[in-house]
LOKOLFI-863423 format. One record per residue (C-alpha): residue number from 1; residue in one letter; z, x, y negated. Coordinates in Angstrom, 3 decimals. Example, Ala and Ser with C-alpha at 12.3 -4.5 7.8 and 13.67 -1.06 7.14 Angstrom:
1;A;7.800;12.300;4.500
2;S;7.140;13.670;1.060
This chain:
1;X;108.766;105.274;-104.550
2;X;111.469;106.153;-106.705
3;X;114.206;109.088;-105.815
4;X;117.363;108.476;-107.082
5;X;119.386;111.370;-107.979
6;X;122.527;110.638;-110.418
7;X;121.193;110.311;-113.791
8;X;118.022;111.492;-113.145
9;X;115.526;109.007;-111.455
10;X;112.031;110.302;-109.931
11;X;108.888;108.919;-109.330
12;X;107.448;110.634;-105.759
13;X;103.937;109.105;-106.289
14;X;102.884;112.380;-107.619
15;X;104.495;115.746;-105.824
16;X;107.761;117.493;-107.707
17;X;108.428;120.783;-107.558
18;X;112.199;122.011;-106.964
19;X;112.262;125.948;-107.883
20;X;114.277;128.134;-106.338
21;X;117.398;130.612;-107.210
22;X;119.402;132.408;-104.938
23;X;122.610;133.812;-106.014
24;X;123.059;135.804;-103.276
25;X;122.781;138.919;-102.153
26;X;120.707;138.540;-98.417
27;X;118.146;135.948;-99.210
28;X;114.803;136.994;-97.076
29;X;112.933;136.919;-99.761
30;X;114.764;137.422;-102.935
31;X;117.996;138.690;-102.538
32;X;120.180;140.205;-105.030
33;X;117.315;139.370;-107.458
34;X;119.262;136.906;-109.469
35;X;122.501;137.463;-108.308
36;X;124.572;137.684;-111.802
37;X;124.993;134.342;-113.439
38;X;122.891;135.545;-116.498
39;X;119.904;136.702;-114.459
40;X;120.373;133.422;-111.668
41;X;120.863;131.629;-115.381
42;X;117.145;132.532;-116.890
43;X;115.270;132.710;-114.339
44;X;116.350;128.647;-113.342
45;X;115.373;128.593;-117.189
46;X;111.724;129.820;-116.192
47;X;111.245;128.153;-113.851
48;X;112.173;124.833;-115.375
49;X;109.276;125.905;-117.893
50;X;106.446;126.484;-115.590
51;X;106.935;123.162;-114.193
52;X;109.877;122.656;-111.724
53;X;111.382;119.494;-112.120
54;X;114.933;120.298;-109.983
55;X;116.273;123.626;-109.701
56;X;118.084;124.338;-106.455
57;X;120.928;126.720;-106.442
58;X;122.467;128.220;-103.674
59;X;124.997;130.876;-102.905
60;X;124.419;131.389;-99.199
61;X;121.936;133.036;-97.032
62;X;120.599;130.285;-94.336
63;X;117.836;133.350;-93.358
64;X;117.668;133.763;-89.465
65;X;120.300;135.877;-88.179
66;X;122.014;135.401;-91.293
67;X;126.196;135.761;-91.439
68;X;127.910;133.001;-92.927
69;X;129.635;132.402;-96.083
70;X;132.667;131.343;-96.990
71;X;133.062;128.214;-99.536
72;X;135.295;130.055;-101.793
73;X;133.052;133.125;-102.012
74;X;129.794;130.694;-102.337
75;X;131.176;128.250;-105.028
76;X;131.873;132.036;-107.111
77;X;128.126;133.230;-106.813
78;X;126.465;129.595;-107.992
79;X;129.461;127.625;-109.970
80;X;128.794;128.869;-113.074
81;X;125.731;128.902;-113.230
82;X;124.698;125.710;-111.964
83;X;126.911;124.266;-114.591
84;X;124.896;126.542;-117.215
85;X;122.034;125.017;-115.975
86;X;123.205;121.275;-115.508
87;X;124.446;121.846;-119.717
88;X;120.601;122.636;-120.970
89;X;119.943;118.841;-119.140
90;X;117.911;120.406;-116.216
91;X;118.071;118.356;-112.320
92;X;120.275;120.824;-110.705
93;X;120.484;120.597;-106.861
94;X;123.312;122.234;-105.041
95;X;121.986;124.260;-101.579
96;X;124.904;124.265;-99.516
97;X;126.657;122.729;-96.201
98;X;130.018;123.294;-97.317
99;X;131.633;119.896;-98.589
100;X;134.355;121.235;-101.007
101;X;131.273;123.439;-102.403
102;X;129.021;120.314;-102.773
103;X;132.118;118.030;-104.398
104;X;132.558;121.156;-107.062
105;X;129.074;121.276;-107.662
106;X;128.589;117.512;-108.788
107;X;131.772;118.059;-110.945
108;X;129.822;121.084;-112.408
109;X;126.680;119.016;-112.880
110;X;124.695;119.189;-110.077
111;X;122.820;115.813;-109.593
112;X;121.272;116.771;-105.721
113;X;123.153;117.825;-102.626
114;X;120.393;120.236;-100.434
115;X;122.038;120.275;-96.987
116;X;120.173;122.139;-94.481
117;X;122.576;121.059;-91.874
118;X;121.601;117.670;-91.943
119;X;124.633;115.819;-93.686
120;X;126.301;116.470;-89.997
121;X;129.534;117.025;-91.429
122;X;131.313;113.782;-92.117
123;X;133.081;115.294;-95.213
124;X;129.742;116.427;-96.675
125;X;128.735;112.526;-96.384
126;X;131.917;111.350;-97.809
127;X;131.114;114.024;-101.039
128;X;127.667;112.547;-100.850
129;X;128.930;108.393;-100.635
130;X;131.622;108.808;-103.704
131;X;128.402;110.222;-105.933
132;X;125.565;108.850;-107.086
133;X;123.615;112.129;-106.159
134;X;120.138;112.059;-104.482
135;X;120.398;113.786;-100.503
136;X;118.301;115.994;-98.951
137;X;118.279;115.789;-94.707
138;X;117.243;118.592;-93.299
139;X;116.423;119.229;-89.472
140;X;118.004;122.564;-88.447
141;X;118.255;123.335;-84.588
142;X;121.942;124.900;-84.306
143;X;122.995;127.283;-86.955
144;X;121.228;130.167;-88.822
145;X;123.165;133.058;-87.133
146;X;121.281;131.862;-83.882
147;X;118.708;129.204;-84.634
148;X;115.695;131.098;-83.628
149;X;117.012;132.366;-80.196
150;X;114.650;130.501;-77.923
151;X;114.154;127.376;-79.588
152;X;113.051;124.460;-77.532
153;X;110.975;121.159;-77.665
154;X;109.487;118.539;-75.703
155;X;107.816;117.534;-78.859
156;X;108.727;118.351;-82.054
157;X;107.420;116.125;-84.211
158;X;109.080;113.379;-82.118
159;X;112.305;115.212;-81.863
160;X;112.576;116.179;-85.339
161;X;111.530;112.704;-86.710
162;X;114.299;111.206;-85.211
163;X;116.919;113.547;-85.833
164;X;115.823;112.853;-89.342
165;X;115.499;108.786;-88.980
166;X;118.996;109.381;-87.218
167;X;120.593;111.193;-90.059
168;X;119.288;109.272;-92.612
169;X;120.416;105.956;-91.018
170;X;123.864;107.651;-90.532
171;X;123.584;107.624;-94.705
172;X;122.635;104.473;-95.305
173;X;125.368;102.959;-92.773
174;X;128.134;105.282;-94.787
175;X;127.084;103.227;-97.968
176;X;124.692;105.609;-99.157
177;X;121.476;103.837;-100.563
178;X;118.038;104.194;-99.003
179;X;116.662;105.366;-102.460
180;X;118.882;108.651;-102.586
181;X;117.717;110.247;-99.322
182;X;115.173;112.525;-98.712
183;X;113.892;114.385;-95.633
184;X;113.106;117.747;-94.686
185;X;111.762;118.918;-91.714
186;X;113.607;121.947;-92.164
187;X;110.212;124.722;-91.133
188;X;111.368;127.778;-89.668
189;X;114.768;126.256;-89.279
190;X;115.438;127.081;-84.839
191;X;111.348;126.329;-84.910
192;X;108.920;129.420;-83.794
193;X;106.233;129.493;-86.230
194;X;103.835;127.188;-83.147
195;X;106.212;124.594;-83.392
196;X;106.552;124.372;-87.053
197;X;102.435;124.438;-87.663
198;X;102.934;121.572;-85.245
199;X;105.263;119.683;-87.411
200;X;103.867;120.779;-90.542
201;X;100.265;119.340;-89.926
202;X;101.849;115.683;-88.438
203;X;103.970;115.196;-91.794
204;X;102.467;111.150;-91.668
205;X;105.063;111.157;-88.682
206;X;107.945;111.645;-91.162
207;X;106.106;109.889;-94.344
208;X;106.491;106.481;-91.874
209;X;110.235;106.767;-92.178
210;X;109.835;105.554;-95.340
211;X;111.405;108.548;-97.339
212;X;110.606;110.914;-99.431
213;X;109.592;113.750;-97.468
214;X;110.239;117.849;-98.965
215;X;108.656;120.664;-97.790
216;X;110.245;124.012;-98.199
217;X;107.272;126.291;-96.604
218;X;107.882;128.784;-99.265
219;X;107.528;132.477;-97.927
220;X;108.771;131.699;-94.554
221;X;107.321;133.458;-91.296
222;X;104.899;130.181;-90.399
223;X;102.766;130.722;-93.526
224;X;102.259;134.218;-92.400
225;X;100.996;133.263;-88.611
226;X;99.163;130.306;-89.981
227;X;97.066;131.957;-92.547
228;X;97.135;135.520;-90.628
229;X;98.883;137.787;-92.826
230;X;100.921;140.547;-92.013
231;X;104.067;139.086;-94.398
232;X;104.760;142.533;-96.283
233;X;102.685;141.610;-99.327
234;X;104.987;139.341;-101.074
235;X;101.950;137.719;-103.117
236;X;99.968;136.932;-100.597
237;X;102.604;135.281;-99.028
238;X;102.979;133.356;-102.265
239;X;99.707;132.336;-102.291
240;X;99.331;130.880;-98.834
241;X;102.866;129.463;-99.371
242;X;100.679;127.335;-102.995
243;X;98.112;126.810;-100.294
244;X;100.603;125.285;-97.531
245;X;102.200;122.959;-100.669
246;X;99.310;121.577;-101.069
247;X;98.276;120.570;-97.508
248;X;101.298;118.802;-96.905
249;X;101.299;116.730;-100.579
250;X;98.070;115.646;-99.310
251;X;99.687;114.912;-95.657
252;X;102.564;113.134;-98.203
253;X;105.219;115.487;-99.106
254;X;106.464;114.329;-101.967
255;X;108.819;117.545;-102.880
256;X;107.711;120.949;-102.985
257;X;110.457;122.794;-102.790
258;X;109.070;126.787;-103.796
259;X;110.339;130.398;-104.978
260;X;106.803;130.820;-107.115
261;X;106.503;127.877;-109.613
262;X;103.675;128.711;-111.214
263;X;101.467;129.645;-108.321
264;X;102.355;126.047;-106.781
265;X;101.885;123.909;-109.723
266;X;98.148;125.484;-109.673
267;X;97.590;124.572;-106.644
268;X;98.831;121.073;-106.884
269;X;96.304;120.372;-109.899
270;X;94.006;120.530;-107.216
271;X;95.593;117.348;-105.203
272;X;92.970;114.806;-104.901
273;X;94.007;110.722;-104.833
274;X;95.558;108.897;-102.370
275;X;92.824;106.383;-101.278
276;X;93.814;102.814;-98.879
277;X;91.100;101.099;-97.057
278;X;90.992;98.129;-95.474
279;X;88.873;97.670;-92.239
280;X;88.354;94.836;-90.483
281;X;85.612;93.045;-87.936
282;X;85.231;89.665;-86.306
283;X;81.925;89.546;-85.001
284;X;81.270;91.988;-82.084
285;X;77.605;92.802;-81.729
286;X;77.577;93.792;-78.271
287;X;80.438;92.527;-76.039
288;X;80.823;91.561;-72.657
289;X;82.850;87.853;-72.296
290;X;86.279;88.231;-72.526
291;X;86.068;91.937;-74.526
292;X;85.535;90.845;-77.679
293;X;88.263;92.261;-79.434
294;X;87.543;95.522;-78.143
295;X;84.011;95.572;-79.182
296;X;85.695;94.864;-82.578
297;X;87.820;97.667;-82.562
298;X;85.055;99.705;-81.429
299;X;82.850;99.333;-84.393
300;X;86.141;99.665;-86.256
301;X;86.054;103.310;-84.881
302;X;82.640;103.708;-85.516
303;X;83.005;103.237;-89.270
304;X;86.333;105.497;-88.932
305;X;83.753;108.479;-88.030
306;X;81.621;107.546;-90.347
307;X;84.349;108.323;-92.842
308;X;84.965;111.677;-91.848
309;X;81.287;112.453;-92.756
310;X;81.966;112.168;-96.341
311;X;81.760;114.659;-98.698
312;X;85.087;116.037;-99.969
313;X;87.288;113.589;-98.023
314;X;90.069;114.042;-95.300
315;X;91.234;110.676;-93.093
316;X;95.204;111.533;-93.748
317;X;96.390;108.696;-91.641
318;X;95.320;105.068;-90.112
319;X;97.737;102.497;-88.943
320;X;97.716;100.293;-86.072
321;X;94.906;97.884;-84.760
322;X;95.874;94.210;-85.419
323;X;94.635;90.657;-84.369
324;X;94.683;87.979;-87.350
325;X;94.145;84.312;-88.234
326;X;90.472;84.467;-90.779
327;X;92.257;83.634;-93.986
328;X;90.254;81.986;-97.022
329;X;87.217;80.307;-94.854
330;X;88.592;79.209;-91.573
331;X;85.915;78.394;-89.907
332;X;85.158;81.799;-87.856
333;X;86.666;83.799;-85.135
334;X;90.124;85.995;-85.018
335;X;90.124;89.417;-87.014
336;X;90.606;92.645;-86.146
337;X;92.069;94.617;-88.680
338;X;93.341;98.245;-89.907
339;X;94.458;100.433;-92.974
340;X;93.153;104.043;-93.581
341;X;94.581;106.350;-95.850
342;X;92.385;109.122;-97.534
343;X;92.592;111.991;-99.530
344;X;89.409;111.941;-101.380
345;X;87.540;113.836;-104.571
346;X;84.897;111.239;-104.604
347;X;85.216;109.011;-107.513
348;X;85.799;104.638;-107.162
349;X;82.420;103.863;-107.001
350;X;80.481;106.206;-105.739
351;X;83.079;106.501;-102.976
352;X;82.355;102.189;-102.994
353;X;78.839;102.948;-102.700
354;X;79.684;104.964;-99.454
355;X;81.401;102.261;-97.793
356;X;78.662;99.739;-98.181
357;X;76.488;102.466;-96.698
358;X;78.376;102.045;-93.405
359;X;79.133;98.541;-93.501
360;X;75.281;98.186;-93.312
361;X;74.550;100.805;-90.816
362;X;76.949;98.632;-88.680
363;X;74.887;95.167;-89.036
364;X;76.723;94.066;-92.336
365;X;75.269;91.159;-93.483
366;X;76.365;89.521;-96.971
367;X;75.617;85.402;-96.403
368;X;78.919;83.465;-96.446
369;X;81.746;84.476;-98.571
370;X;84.572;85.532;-96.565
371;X;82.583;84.534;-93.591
372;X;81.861;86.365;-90.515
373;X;81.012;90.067;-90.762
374;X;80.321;92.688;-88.199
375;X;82.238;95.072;-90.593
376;X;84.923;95.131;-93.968
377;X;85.660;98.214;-96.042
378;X;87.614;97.337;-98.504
379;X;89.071;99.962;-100.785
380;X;92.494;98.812;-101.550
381;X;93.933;101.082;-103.864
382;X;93.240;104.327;-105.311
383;X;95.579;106.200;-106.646
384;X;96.806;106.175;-110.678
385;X;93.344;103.886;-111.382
386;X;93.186;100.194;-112.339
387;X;90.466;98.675;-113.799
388;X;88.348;95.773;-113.296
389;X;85.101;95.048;-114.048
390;X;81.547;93.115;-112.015
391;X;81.273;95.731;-109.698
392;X;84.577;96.623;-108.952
393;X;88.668;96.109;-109.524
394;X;91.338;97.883;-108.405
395;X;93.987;97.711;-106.921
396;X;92.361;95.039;-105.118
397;X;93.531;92.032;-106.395
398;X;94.698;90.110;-102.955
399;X;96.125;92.788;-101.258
400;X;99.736;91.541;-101.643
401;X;98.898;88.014;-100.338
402;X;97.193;89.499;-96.744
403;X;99.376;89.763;-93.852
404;X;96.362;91.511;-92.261
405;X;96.993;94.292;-94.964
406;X;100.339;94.315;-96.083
407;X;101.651;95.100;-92.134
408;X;99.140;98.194;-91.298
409;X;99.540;99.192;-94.579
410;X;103.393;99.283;-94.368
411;X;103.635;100.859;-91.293
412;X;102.097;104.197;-92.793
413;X;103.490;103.968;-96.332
414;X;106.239;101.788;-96.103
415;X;107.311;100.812;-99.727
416;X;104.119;101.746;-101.451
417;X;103.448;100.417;-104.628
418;X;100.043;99.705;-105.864
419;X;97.953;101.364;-108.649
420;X;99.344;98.860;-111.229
421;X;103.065;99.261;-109.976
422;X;102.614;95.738;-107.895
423;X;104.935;96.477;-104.462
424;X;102.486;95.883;-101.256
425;X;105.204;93.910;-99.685
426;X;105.770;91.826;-103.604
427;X;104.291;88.295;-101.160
428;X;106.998;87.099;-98.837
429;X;105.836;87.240;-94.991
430;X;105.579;83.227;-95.244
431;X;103.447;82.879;-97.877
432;X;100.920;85.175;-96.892
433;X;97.664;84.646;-95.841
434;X;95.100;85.773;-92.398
435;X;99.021;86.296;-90.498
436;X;98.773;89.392;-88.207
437;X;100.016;90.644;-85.288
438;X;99.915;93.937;-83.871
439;X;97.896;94.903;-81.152
């Protein structure tokens, strides 16, 4: 998936990191650090160098509790030295939820508008729809100054995922194109540190939207209570903050946006692929009449445990059941059919060698070609590796023409692009084979 942002386009199939510098002097963390244009100016520098790809300036405490700012005295802290930093050719994003601040900004450079308020003002959007800038939605319950006074949820992942689908829609329909938004859940943002752990570990909900998705976890208060620490030491706090970015690249964040650079890039070395299988039955070996389909799904689920049994491997998300046509040799019963998505460190084919393990502990037997089978593990793609060769080629080679995969496979990563750049969805509806339908 490609992120748009003004002149600069980015490629979210491997995490970016956006660095952080607050001109300002109340940041929780870092305030009054970098709060002279030469200071704010170097360190952006730095952390450019150890790895951030976007540098986001801001000029106004969003901290809980925090006073707010006004856009004449914000645009003085960061003006100059976003532009500073927009001259040496860096991806400069603006932090602010003031409009007039944002529209100076892109004059001055900037090439990303980071609203924590959500684009809610309809000035900010109109700033945002005359640019070409990328957009960052954030969730934020109420305001800073009294955000974390009691906040309250049926269910936050729900809640917050809409907001988000809500906002982002609100974009589009203004004329701002899909490929410029991103999303951000907005952690610690009128969330207690529960609810945000609760968002933070269902990410897949906000990955389905079909959007980039940022995490800012950096040094906030739900990194302390989630890896117990008592939040005075500011480098533990840094390291459990490189330990959260990771998690939730593997859950698919696909911006990490972070006060320690360095720290985080480290930790993201140790991301391990994005793996798709395809599952599928359509021979139930023990089924009453009329419960076929569920005896399907059942050994579906069967091979699903199996998977969380494997060494250095982590089920991230699994789509749908569905019911299709048997495509290539017609001559059988209906499918049942799934996607998986894994983070893995197993290579191809020894995580291949794996899969035929449980297709055979499940009553796989290899007679017809694409003929009945008791079980299907397919793996699909695996991310940044193509190759072909007797024993195996990927991406698979007729993913794109299988309704049975290109719908389950959608529905958790809409847009995804194969291995080889090939887009899942590159085979129009009609012209695809084994047609699907969700159960």
């Amino acid at each position: 998936m490609i992120w748009h942002c003004g002149r600069f386009d980015f490629d979210t199939s491997t995490p970016l990191i956006m660095g952080i510098v607050n001109v300002t002097p109340d940041s929780f963390s870092d305030g009054g650090e970098y709060f002279d244009t030469e200071t704010a100016v170097a360190h952006g520098l730095e952390l450019a160098a150890q790895g951030a790809a976007i540098i986001d300036v801001g000029g106004e405490s969003t901290r809980p509790g925090s006073d707010p700012v006004d856009p004449e005295t914000e645009w003085e802290r960061i003006g100059s030295v976003i532009a500073a930093l927009a001259e040496r050719e860096l991806c400069v994003s603006v932090d602010t939820r003031h409009a007039e601040v944002a529209a100076r900004a892109l004059e001055a450079g900037a090439s990303i508008i980071n609203d924590v308020s959500g684009f809610r003002d309809p000035a900010m959007v109109a700033v945002a729809q005359r640019s070409g800038c990328g957009c960052v939605v954030m969730h934020m319950a109420g305001e800073p100054k009294t955000m974390q006074e009691n906040p309250t949820y049926v269910d936050v992942v729900v809640e917050v995922r809409d907001y988000l689908r809500d906002r982002a829609a609100a974009l589009e329909a203004a004329g701002i194109d899909h490929s410029r938004i991103c999303i951000d859940p907005g952690p610690g943002f009128g969330k207690t540190p529960k609810q945000t752990i609760e968002l933070m570990r269902n990410l897949h909900e906000l990955v389905h939207l079909g959007y980039p998705v940022m995490v800012a976890a950096s040094r906030k208060s739900y990194v302390s209570a989630a890896y117990k620490l008592d939040g005075a030491d500011m480098h533990e706090r840094d390291v459990a903050s490189a330990a959260e970015a990771l998690l939730a690249c593997e859950l698919g964040a696909s911006v990490v946006r972070t006060h320690n650079v360095e720290m985080t890039a480290a930790a993201l070395k140790d991301l391990r692929p994005a793996v798709l299988l395809g599952l599928g039955s359509n021979v139930a070996l023990v089924a009453e009449p009329g419960e076929e389909t569920e005896a399907k799904i059942a050994q579906i689920n069967l091979a699903v445990g199996s998977l969380c049994s494997l060494p250095d491997t982590q089920i991230v998300d699994m789509a749908s059941f569905y019911e299709s046509e048997p495509a290539y040799y017609t001559d059988q019963d209906a499918f049942v059919n799934t996607v998986v998505l894994l983070r893995t460190g197993l290579p191809p084919k020894e995580l291949l060698g794996h899969l035929h393990g449980i297709e055979n502990s499940l009553g796989r037997v290899r007679t017809v070609e694409n003929g009945p089978r008791t079980l299907d593990l397919d793996i699909l793609d695996y991310q940044m590796y193509v190759a072909s060769d007797d024993e195996l080629t990927l991406p698979h080679p007729r993913v794109a023409e299988r309704d049975f995969v290109v719908k389950p496979l959608l529905e958790i990563l809409p847009g995804w692009e194969l291995a080889d750049g090939t887009p899942v969805n590159s085979v129009p509806e009609d012209a695809r084979v084994g047609k699907a339908r969700r159960l």
